[in-house]
Residue frames as qw, qx, qy, qz and C-alpha x, y, z in Angstrom:
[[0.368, -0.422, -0.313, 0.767, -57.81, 18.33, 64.66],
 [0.148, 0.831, 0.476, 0.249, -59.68, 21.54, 64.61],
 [0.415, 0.054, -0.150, 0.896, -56.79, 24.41, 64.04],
 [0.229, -0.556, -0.118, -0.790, -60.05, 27.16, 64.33],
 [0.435, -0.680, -0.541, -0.236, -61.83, 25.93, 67.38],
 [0.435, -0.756, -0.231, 0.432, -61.88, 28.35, 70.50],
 [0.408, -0.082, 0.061, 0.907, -60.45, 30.91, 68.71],
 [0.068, 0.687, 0.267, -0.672, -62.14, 34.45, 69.21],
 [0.543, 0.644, 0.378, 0.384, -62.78, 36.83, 66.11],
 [0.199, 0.940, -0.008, 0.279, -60.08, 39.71, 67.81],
 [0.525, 0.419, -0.545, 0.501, -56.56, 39.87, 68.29],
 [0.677, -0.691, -0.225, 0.115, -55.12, 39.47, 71.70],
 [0.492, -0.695, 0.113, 0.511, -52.85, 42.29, 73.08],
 [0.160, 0.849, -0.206, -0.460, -52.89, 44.11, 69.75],
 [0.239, -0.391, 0.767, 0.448, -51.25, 41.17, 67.79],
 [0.128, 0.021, -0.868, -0.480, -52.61, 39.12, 65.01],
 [0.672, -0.086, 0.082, -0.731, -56.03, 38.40, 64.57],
 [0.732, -0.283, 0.585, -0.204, -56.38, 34.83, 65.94],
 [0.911, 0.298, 0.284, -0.018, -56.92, 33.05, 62.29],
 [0.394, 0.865, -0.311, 0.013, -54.23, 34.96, 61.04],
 [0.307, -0.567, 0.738, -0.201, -52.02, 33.44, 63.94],
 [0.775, -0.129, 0.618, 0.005, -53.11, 29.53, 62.97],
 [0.743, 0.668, -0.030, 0.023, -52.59, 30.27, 59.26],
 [0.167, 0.752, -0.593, 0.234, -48.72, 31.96, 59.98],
 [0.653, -0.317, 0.650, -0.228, -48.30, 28.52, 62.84],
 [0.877, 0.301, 0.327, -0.181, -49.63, 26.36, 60.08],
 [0.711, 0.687, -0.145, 0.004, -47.58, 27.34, 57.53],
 [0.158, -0.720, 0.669, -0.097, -44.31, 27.96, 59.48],
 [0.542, -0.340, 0.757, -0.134, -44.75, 24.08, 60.71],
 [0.703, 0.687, 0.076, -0.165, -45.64, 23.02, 57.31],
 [0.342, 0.861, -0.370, 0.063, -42.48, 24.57, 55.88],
 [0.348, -0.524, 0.743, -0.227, -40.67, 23.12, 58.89],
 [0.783, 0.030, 0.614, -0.094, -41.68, 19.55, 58.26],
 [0.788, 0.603, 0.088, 0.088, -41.07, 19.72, 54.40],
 [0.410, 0.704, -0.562, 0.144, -37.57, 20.81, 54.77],
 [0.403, -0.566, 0.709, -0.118, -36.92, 18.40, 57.27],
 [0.840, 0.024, 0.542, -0.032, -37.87, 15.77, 54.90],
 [0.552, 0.778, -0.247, -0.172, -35.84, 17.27, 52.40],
 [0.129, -0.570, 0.811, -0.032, -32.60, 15.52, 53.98],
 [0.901, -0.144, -0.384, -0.141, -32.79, 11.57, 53.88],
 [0.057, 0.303, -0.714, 0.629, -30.86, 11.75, 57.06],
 [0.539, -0.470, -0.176, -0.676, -34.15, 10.89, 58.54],
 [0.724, -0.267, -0.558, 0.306, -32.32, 8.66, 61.36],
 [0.279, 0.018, -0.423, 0.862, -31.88, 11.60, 63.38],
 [0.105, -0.737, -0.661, 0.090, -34.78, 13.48, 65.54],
 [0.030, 0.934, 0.058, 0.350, -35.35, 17.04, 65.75],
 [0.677, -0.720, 0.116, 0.098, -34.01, 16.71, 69.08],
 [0.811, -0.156, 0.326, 0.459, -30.57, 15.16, 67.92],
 [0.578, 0.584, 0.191, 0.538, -30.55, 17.65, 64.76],
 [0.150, -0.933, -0.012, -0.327, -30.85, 20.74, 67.07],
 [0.762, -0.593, 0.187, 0.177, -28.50, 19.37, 69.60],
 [0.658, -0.035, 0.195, 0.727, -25.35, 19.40, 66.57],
 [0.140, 0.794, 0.080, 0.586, -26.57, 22.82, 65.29],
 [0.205, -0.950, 0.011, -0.235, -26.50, 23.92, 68.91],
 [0.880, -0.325, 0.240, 0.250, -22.89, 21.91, 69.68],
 [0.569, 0.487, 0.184, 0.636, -21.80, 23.40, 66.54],
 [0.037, -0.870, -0.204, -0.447, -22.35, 26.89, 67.56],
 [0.522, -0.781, 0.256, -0.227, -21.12, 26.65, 71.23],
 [0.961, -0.175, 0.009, 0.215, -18.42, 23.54, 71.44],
 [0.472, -0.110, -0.833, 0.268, -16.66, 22.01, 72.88],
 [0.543, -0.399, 0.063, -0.737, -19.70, 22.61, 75.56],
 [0.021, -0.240, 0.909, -0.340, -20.76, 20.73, 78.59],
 [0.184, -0.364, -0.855, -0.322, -23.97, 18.39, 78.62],
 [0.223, -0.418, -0.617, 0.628, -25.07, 20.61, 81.20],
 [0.092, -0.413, 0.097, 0.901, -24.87, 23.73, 79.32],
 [0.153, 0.076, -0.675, -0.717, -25.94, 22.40, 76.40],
 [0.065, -0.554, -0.815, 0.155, -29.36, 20.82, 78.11],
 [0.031, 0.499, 0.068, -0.863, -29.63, 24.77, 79.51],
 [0.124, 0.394, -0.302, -0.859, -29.28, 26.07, 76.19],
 [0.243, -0.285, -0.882, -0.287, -31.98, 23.22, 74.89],
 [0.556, -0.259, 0.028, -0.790, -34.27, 24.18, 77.07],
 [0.871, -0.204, -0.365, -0.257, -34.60, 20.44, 78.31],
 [0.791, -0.523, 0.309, 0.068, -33.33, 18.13, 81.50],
 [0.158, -0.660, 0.733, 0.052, -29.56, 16.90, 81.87],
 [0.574, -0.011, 0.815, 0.078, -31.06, 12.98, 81.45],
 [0.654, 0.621, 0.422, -0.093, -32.74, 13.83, 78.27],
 [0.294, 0.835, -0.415, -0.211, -29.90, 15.72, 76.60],
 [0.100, -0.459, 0.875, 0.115, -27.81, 12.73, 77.43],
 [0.666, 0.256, 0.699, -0.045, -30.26, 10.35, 76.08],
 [0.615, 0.772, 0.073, -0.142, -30.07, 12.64, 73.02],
 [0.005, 0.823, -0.535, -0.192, -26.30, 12.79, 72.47],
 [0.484, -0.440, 0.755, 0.053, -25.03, 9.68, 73.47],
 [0.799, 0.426, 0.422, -0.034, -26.84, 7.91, 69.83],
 [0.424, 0.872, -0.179, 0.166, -24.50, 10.98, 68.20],
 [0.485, -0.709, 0.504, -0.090, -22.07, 10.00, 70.13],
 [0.837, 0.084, 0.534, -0.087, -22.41, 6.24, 69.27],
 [0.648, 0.746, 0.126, 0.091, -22.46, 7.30, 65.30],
 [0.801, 0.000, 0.182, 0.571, -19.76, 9.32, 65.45],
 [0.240, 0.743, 0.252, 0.572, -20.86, 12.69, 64.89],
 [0.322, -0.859, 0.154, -0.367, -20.15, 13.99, 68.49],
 [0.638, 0.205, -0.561, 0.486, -16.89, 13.29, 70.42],
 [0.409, -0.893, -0.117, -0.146, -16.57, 13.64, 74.09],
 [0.394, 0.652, -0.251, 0.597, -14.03, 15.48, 75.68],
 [0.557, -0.572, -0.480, 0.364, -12.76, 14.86, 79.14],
 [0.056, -0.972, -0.117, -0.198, -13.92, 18.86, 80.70],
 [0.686, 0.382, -0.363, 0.503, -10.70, 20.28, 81.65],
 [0.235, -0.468, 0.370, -0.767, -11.76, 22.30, 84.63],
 [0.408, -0.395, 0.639, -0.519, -13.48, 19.37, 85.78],
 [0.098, -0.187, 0.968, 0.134, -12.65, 15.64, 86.00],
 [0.301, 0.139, 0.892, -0.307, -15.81, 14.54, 86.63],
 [0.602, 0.639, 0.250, -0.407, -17.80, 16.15, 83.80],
 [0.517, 0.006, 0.568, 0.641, -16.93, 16.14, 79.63],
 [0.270, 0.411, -0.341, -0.801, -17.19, 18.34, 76.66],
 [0.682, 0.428, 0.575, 0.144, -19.07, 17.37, 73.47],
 [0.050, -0.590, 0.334, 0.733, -18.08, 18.62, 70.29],
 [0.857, 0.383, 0.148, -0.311, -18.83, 17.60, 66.75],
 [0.666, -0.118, 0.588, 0.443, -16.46, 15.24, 65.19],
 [0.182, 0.349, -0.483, -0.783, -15.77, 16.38, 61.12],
 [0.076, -0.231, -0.909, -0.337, -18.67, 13.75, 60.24],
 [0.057, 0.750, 0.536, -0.384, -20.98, 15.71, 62.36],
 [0.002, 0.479, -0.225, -0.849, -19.69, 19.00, 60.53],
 [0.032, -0.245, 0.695, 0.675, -20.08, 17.75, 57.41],
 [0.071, 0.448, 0.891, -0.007, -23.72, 15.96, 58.09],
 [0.078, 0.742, 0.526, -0.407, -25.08, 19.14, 59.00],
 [0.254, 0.512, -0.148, -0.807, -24.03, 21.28, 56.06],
 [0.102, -0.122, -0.884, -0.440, -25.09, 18.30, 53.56],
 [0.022, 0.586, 0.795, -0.153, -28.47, 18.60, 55.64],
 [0.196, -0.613, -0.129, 0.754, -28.46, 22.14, 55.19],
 [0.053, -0.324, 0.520, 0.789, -27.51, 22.37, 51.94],
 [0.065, 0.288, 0.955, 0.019, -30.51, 20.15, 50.97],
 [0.000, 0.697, 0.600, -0.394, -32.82, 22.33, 52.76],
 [0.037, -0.604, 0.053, 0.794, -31.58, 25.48, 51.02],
 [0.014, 0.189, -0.668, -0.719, -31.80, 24.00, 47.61],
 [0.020, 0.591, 0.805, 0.054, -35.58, 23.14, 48.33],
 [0.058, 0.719, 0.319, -0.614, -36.24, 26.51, 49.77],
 [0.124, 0.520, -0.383, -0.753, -34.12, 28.34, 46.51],
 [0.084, 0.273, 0.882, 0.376, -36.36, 25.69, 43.89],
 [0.059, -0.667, -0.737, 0.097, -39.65, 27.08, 45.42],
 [0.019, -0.873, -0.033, 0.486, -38.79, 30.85, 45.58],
 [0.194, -0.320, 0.401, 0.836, -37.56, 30.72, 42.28],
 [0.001, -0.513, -0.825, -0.236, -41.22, 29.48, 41.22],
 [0.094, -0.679, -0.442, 0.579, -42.51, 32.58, 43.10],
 [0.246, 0.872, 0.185, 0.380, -43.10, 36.09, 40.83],
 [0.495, 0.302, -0.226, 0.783, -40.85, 39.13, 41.44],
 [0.258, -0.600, 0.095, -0.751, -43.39, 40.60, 43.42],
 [0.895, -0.437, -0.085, -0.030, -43.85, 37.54, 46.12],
 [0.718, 0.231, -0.288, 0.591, -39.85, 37.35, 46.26],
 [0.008, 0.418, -0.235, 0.877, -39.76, 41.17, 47.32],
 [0.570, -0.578, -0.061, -0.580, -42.48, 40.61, 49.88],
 [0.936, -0.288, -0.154, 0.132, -40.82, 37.49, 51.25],
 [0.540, 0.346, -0.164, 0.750, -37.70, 39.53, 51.40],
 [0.354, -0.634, -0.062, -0.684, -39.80, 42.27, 53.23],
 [0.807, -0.437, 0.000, -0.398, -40.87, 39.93, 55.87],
 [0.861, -0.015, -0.430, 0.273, -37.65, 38.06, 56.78],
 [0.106, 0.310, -0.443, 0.835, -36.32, 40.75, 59.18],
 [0.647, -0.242, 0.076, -0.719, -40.04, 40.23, 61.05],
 [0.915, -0.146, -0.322, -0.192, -39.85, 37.03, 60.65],
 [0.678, 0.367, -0.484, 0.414, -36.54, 36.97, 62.62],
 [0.321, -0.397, 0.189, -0.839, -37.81, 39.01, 65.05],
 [0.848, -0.210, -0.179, -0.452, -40.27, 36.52, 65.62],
 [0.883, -0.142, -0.354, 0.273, -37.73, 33.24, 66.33],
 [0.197, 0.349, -0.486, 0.776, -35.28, 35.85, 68.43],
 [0.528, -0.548, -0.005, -0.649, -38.41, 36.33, 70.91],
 [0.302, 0.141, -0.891, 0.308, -37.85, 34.05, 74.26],
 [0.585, -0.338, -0.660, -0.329, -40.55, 32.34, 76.34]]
């Protein structure tokens, strides 16, 4: 795969200059793929990890909501749950306002998966930034309010 081809040689709408934008893509998804293989949890998909971070955050939530807040269909959230279900990390909950739907929540084995997966990730990130100099630290320190900025933005 060519990450340069079709790309111009001047920013669009004032933002990054194009190569700048597949270097900062590259690296992000990079980063993103090395800390997800920091966990050996690796029976679980992105899909399934995001779904207990975002069950954590909001539960006891309905599969509805929680599709919503996924950005995907109702049949595809419940194809994602119902394996976390299965395991044991997510418990439904008959919905109290109505019979005919259920909550999900995370069980204390989900809790506990996701800060072990966490923790993992953090102790890869804090290994590598302690390898860094005192001036790369401060710059990466600089650039985490921007970089937040960046995942707050909505499509």
């Amino acid at each position: 795969m060519n990450d340069s081809a079709g790309h111009g040689s001047s920013a669009v709408g004032g933002g990054l200059d194009p190569a700048a934008v597949v270097r900062l893509r590259l690296v992000v998804a990079r980063l993103h793929r090395q800390l997800a293989q920091a966990s050996d949890r690796q029976d679980f998909t992105f899909a399934q990890l995001s779904a207990l971070a975002r069950i954590e955050a909001h539960g006891p939530i309905r599969l509805g909501e929680l599709a919503a807040r996924e950005r995907v269909a109702a049949p595809s959230m419940t194809r994602t749950v119902t394996p976390l279900v299965a395991s044991g990390l997510v418990a439904r909950l008959p919905d109290p306002e109505d019979g005919r739907s259920a909550l999900v929540e995370l069980s204390p084995e989900g809790v506990e998966l996701l800060a072990e997966i966490r923790q993992r990730r953090s102790e890869v990130l804090a290994r590598r930034t302690a390898e860094l100099d005192a001036r790369e630290r401060a710059v990466l320190l600089e650039a985490l309010p921007v970089l937040e900025r960046l995942v707050a933005f909505e499509d």
